[in-house]
NUBA-990504 format. One record per residue: residue in one letter; x, y, z of N, C-alpha, C in turn; residue number from 1; chain. Coordinates in steps of 0.1 Angstrom, whole numbers, plus 5000, padded with zeros to 4 digits. Example, Ala and Ser with C-alpha at 12.3 -4.5 7.8 and 13.67 -1.06 7.14 Angstrom:
BEGIN
 resn  nxx  nyy  nzz caxx cayy cazz  cxx  cyy  czz resi chain
    A 5132 4943 5078 5123 4955 5078 5132 4967 5078    1     A
    S 5128 4978 5071 5137 4989 5071 5129 5000 5079    2     A
This chain:
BEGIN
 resn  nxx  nyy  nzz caxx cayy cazz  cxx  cyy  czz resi chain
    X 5554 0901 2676 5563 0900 2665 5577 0902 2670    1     A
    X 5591 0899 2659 5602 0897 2666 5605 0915 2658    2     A
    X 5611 0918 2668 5619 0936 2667 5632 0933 2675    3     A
    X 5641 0944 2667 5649 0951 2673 5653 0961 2678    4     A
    X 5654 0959 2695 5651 0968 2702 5665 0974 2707    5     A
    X 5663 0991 2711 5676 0991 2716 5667 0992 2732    6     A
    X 5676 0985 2741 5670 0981 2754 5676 0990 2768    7     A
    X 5687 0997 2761 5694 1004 2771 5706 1008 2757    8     A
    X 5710 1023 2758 5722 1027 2756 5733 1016 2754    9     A
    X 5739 1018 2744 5747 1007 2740 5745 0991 2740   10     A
    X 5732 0989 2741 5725 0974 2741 5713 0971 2730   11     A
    X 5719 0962 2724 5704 0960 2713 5694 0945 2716   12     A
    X 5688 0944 2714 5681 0926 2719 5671 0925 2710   13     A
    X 5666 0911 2698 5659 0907 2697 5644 0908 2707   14     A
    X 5637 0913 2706 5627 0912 2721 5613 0908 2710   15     A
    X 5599 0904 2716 5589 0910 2710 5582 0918 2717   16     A
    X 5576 0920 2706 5564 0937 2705 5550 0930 2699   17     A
    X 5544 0942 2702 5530 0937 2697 5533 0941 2684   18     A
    X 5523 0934 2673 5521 0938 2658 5514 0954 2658   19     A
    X 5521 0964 2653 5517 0975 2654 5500 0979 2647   20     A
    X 5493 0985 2660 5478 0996 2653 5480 1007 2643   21     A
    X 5471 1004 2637 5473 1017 2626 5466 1026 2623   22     A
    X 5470 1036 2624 5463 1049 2627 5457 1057 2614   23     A
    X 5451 1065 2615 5447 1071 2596 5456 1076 2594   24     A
    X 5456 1075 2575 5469 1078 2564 5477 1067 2569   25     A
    X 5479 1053 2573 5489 1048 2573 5488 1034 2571   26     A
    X 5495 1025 2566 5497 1012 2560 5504 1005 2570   27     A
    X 5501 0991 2569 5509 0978 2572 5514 0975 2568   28     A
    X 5533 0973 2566 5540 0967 2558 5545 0956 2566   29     A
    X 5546 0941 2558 5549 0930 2560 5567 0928 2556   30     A
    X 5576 0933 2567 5592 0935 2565 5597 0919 2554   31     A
    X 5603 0923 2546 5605 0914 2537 5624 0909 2536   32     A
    X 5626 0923 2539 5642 0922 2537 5649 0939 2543   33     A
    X 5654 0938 2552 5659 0951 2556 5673 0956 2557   34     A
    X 5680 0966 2555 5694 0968 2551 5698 0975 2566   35     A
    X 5711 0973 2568 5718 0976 2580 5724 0991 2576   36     A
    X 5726 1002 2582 5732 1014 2578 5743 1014 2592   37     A
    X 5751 1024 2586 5762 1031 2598 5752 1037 2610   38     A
    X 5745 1042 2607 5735 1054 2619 5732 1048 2629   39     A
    X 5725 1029 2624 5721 1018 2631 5727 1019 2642   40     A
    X 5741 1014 2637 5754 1013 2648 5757 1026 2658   41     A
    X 5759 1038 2654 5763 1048 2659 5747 1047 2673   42     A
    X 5736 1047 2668 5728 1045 2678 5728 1037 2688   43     A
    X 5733 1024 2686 5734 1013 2691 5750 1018 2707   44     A
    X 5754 1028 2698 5769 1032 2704 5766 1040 2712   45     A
    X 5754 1049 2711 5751 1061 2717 5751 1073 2716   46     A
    X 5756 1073 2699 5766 1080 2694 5752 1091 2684   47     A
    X 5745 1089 2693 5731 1100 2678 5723 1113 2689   48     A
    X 5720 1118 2682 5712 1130 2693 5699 1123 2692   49     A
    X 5690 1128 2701 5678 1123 2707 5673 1107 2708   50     A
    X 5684 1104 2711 5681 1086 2713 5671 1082 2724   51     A
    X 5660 1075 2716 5652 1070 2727 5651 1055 2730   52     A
    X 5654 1050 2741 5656 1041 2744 5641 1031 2743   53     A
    X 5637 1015 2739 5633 1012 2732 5623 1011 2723   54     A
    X 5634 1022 2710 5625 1019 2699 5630 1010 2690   55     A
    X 5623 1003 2684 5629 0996 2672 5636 0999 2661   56     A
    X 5650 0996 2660 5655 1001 2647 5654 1000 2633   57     A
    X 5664 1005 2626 5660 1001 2608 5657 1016 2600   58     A
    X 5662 1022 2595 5653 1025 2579 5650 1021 2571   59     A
    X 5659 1011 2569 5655 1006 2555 5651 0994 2550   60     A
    X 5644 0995 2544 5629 0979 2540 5623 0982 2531   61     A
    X 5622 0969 2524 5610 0964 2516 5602 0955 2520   62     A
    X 5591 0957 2514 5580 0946 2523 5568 0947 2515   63     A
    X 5559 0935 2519 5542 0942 2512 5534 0948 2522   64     A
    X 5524 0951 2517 5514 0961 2524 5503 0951 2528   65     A
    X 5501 0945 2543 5496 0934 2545 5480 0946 2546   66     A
    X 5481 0954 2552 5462 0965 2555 5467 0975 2554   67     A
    X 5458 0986 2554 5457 0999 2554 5448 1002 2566   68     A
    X 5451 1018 2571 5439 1024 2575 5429 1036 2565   69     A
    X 5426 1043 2580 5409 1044 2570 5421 1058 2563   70     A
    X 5413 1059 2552 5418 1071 2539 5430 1072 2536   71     A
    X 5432 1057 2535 5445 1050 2523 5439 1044 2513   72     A
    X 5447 1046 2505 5440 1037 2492 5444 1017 2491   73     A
    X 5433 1014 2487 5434 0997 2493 5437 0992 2481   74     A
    X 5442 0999 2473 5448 0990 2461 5466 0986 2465   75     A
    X 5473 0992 2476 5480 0993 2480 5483 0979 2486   76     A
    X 5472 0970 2490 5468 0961 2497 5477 0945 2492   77     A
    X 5486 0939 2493 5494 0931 2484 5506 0936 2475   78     A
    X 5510 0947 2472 5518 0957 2465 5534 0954 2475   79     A
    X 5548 0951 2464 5558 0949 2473 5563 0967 2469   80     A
    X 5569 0965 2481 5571 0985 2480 5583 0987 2487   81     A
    X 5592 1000 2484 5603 0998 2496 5599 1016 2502   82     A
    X 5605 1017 2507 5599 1026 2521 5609 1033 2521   83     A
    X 5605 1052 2518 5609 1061 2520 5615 1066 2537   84     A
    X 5626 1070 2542 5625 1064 2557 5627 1082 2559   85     A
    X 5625 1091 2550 5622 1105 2558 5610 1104 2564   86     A
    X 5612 1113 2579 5596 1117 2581 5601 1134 2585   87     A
    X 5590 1141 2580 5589 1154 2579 5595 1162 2573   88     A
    X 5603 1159 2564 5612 1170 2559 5608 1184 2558   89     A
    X 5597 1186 2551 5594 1204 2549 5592 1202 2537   90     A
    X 5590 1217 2536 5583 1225 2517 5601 1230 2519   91     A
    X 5609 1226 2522 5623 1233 2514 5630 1223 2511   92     A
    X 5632 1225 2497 5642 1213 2492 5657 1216 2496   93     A
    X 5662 1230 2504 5674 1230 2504 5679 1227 2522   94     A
    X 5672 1225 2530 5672 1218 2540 5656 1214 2550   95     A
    X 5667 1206 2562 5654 1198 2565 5645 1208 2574   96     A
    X 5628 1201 2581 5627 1210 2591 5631 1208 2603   97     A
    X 5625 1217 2612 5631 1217 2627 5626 1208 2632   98     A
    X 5615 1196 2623 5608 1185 2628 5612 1169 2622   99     A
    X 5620 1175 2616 5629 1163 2608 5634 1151 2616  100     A
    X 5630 1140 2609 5637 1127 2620 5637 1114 2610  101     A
    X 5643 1105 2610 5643 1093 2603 5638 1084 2611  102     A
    X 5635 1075 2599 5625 1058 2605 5634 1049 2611  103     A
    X 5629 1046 2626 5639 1037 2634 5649 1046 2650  104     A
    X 5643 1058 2646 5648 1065 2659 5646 1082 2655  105     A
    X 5635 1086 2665 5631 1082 2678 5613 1069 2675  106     A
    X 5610 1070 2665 5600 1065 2656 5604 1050 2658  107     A
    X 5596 1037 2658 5597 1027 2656 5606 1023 2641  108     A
    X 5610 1018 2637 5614 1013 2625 5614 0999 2620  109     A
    X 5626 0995 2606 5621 0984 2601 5625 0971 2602  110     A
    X 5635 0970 2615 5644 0955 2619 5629 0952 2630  111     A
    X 5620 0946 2625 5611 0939 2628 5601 0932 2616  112     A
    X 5589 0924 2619 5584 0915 2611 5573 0925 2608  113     A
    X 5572 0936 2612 5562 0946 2604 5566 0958 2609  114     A
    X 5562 0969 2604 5558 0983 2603 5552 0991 2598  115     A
    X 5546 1001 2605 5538 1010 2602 5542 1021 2600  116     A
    X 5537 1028 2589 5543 1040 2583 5531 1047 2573  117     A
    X 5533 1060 2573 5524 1071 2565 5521 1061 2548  118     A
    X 5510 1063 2541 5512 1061 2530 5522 1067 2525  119     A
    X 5527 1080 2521 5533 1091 2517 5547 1084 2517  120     A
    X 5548 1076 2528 5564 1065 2525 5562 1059 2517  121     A
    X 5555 1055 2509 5557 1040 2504 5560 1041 2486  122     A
    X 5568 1035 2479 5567 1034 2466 5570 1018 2457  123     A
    X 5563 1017 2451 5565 1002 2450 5581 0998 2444  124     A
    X 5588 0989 2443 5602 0983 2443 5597 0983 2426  125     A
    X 5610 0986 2419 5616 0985 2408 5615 0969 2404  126     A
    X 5610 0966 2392 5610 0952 2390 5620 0948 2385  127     A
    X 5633 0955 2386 5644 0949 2382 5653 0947 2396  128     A
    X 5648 0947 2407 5658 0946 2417 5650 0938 2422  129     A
    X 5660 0929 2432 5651 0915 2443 5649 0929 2454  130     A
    X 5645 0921 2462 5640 0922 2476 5653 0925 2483  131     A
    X 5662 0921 2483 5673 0923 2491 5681 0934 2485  132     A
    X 5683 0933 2472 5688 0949 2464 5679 0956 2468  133     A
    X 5668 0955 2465 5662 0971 2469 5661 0977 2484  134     A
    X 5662 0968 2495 5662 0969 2506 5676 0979 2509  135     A
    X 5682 0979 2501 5698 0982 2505 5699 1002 2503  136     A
    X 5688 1001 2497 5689 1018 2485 5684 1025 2496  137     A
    X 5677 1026 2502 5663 1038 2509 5674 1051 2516  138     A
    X 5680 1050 2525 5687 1057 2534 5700 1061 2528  139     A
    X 5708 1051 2522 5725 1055 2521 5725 1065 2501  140     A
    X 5716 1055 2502 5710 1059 2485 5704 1070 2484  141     A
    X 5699 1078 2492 5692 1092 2491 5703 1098 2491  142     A
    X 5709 1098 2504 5724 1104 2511 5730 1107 2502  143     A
    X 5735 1096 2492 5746 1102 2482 5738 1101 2470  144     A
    X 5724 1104 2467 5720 1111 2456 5724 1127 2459  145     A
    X 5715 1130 2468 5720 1144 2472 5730 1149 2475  146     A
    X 5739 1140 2475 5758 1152 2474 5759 1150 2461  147     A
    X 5757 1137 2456 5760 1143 2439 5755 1149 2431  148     A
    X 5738 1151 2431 5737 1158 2424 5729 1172 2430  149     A
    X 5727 1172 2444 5720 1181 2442 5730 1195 2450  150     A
    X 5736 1188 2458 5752 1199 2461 5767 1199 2447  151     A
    X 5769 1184 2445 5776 1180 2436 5781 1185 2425  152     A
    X 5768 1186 2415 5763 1192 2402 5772 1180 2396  153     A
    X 5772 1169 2401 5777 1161 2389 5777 1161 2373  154     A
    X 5780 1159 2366 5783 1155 2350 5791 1148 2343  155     A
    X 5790 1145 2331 5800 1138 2324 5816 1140 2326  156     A
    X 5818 1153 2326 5837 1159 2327 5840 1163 2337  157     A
    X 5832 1164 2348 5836 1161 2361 5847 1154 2369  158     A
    X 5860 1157 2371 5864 1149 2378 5859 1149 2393  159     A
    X 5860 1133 2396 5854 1133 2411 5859 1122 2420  160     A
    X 5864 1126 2433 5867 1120 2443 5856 1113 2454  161     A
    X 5855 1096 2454 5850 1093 2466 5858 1090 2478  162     A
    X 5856 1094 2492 5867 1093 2496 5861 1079 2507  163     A
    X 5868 1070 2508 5866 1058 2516 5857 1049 2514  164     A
    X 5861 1047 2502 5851 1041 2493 5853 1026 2503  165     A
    X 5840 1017 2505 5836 1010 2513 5821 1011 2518  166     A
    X 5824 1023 2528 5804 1026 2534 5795 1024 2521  167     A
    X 5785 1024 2525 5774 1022 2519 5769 1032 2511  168     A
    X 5770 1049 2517 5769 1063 2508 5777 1060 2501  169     A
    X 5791 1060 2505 5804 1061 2490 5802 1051 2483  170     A
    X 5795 1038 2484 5794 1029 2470 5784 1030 2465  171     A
    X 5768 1040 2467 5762 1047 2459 5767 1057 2452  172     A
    X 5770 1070 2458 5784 1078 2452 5791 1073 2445  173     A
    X 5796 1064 2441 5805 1061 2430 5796 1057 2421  174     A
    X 5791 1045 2424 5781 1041 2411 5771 1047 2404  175     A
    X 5765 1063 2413 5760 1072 2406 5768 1080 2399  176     A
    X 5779 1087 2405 5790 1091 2395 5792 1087 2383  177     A
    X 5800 1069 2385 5802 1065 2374 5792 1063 2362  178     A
    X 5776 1060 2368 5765 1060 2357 5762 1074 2351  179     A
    X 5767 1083 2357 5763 1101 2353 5774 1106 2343  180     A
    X 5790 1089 2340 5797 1094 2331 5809 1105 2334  181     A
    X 5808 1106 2345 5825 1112 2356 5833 1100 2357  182     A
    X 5845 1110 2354 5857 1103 2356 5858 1102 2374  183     A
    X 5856 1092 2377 5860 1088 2394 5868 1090 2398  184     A
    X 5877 1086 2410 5885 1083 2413 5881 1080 2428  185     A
    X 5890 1069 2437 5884 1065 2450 5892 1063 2459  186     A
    X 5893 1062 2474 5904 1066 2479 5894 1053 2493  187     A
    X 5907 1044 2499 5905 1036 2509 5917 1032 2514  188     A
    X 5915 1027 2527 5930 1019 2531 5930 1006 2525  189     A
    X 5922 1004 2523 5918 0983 2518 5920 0983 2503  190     A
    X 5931 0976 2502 5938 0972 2487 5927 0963 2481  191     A
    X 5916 0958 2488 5906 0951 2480 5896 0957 2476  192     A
    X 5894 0965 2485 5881 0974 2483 5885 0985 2468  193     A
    X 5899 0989 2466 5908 0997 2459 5903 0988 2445  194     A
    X 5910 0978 2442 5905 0971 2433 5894 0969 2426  195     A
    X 5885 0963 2435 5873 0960 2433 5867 0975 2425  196     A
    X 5868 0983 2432 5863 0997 2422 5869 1002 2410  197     A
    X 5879 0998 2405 5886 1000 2394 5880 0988 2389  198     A
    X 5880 0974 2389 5868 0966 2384 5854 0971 2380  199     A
    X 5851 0979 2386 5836 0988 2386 5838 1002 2378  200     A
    X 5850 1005 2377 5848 1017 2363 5853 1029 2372  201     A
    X 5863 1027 2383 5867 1036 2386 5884 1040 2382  202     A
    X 5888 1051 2370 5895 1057 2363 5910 1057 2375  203     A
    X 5911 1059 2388 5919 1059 2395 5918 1052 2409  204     A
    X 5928 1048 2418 5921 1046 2430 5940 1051 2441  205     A
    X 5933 1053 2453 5946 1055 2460 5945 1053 2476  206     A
    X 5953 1048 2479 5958 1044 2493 5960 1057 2503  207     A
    X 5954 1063 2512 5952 1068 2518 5959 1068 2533  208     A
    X 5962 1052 2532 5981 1055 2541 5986 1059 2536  209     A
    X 5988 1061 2522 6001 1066 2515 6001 1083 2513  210     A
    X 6013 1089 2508 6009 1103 2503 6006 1107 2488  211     A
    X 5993 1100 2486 5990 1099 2476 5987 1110 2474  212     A
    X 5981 1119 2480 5974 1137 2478 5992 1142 2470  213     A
    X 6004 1137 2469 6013 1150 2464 6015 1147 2452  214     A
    X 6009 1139 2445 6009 1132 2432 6004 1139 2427  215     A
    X 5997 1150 2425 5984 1154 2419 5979 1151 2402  216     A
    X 5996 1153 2393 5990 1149 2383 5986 1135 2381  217     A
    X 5982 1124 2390 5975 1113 2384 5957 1116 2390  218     A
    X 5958 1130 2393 5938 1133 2390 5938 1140 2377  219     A
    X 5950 1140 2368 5947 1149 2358 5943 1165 2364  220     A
    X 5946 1173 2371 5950 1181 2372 5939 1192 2384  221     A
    X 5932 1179 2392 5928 1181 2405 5911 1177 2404  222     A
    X 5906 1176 2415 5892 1174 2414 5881 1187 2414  223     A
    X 5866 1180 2407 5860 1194 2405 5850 1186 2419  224     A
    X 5851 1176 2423 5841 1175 2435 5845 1163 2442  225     A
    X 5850 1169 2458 5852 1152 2464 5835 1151 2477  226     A
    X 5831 1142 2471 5825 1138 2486 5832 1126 2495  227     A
    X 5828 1133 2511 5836 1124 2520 5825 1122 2532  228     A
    X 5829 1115 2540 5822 1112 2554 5831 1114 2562  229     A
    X 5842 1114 2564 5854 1117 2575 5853 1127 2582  230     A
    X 5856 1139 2574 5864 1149 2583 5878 1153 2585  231     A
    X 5879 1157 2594 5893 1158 2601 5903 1166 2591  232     A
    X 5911 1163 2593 5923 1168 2591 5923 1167 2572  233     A
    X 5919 1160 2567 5923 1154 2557 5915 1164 2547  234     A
    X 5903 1174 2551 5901 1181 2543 5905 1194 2538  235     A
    X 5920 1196 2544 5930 1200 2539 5935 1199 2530  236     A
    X 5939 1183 2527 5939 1176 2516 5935 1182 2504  237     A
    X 5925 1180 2507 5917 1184 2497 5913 1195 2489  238     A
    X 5909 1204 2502 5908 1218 2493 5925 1216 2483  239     A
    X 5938 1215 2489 5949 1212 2479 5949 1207 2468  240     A
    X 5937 1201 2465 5938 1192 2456 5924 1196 2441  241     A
    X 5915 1208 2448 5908 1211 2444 5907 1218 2427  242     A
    X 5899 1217 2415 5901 1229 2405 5896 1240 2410  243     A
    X 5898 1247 2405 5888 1265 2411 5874 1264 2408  244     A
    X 5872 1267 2417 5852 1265 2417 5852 1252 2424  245     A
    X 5858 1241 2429 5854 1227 2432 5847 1225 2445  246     A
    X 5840 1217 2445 5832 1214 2453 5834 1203 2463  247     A
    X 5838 1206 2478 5840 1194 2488 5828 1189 2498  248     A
    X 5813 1178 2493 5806 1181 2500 5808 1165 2508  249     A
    X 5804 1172 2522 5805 1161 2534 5793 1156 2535  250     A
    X 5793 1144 2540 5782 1139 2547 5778 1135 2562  251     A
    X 5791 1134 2570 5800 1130 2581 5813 1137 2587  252     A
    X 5813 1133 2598 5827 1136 2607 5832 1127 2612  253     A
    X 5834 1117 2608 5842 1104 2619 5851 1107 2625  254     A
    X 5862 1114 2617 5874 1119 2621 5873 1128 2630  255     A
    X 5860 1137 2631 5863 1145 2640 5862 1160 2629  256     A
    X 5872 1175 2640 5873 1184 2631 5883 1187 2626  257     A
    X 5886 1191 2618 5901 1195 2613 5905 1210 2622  258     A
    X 5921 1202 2628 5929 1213 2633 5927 1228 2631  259     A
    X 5924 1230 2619 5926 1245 2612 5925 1241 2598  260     A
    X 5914 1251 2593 5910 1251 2577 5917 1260 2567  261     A
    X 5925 1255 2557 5928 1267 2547 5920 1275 2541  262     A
    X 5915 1288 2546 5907 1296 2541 5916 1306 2534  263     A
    X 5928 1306 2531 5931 1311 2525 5934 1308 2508  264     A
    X 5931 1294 2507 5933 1289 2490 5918 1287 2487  265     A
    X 5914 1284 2501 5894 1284 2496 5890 1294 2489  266     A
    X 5892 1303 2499 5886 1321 2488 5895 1317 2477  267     A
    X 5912 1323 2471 5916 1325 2459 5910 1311 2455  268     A
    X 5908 1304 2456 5903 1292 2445 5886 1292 2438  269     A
    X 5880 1297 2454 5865 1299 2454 5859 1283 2454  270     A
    X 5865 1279 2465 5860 1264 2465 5850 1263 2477  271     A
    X 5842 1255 2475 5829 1252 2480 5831 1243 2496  272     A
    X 5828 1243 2507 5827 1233 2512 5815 1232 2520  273     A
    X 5805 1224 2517 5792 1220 2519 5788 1208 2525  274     A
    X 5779 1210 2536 5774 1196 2542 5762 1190 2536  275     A
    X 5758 1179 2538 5750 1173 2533 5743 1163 2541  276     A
    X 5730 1161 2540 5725 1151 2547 5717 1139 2538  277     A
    X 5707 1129 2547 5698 1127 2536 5692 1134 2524  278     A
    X 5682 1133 2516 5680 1143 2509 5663 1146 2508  279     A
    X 5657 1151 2505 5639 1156 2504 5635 1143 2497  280     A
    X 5618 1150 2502 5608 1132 2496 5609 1134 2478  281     A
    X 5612 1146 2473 5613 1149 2460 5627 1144 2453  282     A
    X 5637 1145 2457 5648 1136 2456 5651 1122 2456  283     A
    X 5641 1121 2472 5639 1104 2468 5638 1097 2456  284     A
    X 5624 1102 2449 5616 1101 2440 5627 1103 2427  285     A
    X 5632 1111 2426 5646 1112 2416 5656 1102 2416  286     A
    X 5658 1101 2427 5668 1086 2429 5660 1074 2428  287     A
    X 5645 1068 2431 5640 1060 2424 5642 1058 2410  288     A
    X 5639 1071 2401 5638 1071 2390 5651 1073 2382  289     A
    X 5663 1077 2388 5673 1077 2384 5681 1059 2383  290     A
    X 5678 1055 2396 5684 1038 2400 5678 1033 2388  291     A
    X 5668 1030 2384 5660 1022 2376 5661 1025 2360  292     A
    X 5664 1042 2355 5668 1043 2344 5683 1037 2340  293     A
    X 5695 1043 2352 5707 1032 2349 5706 1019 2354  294     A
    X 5694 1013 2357 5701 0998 2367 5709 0998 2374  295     A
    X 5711 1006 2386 5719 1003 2395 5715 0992 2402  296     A
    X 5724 0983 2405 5725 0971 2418 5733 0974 2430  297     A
    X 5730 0975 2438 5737 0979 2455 5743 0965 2453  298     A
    X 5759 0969 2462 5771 0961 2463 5762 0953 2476  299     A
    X 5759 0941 2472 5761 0931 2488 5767 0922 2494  300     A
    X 5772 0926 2502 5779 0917 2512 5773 0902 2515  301     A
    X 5764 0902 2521 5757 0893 2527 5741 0896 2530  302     A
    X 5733 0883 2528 5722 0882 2532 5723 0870 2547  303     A
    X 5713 0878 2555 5715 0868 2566 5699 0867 2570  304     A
    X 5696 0857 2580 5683 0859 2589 5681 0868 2595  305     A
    X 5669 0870 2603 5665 0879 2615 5675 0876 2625  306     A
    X 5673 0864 2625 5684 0859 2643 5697 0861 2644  307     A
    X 5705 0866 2632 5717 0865 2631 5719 0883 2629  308     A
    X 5711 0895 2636 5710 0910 2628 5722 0911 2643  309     A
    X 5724 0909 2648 5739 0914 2661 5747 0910 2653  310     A
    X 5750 0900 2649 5763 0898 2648 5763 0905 2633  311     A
    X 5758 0911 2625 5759 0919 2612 5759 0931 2619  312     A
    X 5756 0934 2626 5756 0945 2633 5774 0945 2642  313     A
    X 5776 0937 2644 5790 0935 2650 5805 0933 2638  314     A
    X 5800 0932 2624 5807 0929 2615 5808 0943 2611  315     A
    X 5794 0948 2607 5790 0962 2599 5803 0975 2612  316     A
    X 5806 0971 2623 5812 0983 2629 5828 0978 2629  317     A
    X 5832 0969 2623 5847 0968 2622 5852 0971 2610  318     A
    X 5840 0978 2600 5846 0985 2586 5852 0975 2578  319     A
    X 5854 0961 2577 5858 0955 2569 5847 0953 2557  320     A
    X 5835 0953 2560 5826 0945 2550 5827 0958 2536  321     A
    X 5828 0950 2522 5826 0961 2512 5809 0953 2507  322     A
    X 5801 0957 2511 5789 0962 2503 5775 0962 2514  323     A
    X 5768 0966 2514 5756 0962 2523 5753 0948 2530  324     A
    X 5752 0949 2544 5743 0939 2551 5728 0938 2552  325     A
    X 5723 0930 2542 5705 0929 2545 5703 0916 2553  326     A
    X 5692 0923 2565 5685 0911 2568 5673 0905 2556  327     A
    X 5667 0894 2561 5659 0887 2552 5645 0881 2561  328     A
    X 5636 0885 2559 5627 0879 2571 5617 0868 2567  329     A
């Protein structure tokens, strides 16, 4: 079968593999349509802890269930499903375990024409989403279910900041925000990407070359929660920008670390600042059921073939694209 392999550190290659064996508790899924993430790339870069050189990448897929093994259930057998891509999280919903790892690294994954995975992954696709929307949800979609609501506490009167609105987490992040009925607001360098979200129901948006942070009354009188993926310096910013009690939860450091933290407006404010990762298989399961009660549709960019996953992989790391890259198999 055709996989994507990383073949060496900073090298990825179409190669084939055998059609994977399947072991008890686990299914055959027939890859149907798979989404590209940031992690992809940072792996591809070198840029991840315990990288094992070649495994197949991917978290995220939908597919059908071509077999099962022994003590799975065979009604499973033809069912289009998209694929939970935690493996092991734990009995703690407030972090992961010390055995925690995602699908696609160090684990085989779903940028190939099948995979194998635990039943315990699998839930079948929303009949309101294609194949290619739902492919897009699994990974970025947990990610920012869990800063919104489960660090977040999102709500209706919430003011809230996405910051770099573009990735794939922050345009879940917003569109869960906006469906949970918070006033948004979004912050990018890309005057289109800026737009486009105020098209989508976001109440403010701001240029981040700019010194937009000294404006403050156009957040109405500061935010109760920003999530970001950056870092750096800029979460300065923020705590400045914060109401008392507010919440700054991360998911990332691109930027790196910030020079020095104001812990001195943190305490008198009593502001939060919390990391965040994927989120638990129980969460998942929330965010299934959450996507499907509002209809959310994941923003897409483009659908492409299997033959064409480099160069989406080459587009996905110059930060221009606004919405998901799925392959299509």
């Amino acid at each position: 079968m055709k996989a994507l392999s990383l073949v060496e550190k900073g090298k990825i290659e179409i190669v084939d593999k055998p059609k994977p064996t399947l072991k008890t508790g686990q299914v055959l899924v027939k890859v149907l349509a798979a989404a590209l993430n940031k992690r992809d790339q940072f792996i591809r870069e070198g840029k991840y802890p315990g990288i094992k050189v070649g495994t197949t990448l991917g978290s995220d897929a939908v597919g059908m269930v071509e077999s099962v093994g022994d003590e799975v259930d065979t009604s499973w057998i033809g069912k289009t499903v998209m694929i939970n891509p935690n493996i092991k999280w734990g009995d703690n919903p407030e972090v992961q375990s010390r055995e925690y790892s995602i699908l696609g690294q160090p684990d085989d994954g779903t940028f190939a024409e099948y995979v194998a995975v635990e039943e315990s992954r699998i839930y079948e696709k929303p009949g309101y989403l294609n194949l290619t929307e739902a492919a897009a949800f699994p990974l970025a979609g947990l990610t920012a279910y869990r800063a919104c609501f489960h660090h977040g506490h999102i709500t209706a009167d919430k003011n809230v900041l996405i910051s770099g609105f573009g990735g794939g987490v922050a345009q879940f992040a917003f569109q869960f925000a906006v469906a949970e009925g918070a006033r948004v607001y979004v912050s990018s360098s890309n005057e289109e990407k800026l737009k486009r979200a105020l098209d989508m129901g976001a109440v403010g948006s701001f240029n981040y070359n700019e010194e937009w942070n000294k404006n403050l009354w156009q957040t109405r009188g500061g935010f109760d929660l920003v999530i970001d993926s950056a870092g750096g310096d800029q979460i300065n910013q923020f705590i400045k920008m914060m109401r008392p009690a507010g919440r700054i939860v991360f998911y990332g450091a691109t930027n790196g670390l910030p020079a020095n933290l104001d812990l001195y407006r943190m305490f008198w404010n009593q502001i939060t600042l919390q990391g965040s990762t994927m989120g638990s298989d129980q969460e998942y399961e929330k965010m299934l059921d959450f996507i499907e009660d509002k209809k959310i549709k994941p923003l897409i960019d483009s659908a492409r073939p299997f033959d064409e996953i480099i160069s989406a992989f080459d587009d996905m790391a110059n930060n221009s694209k606004l919405g998901k890259l799925v392959i299509e198999l």
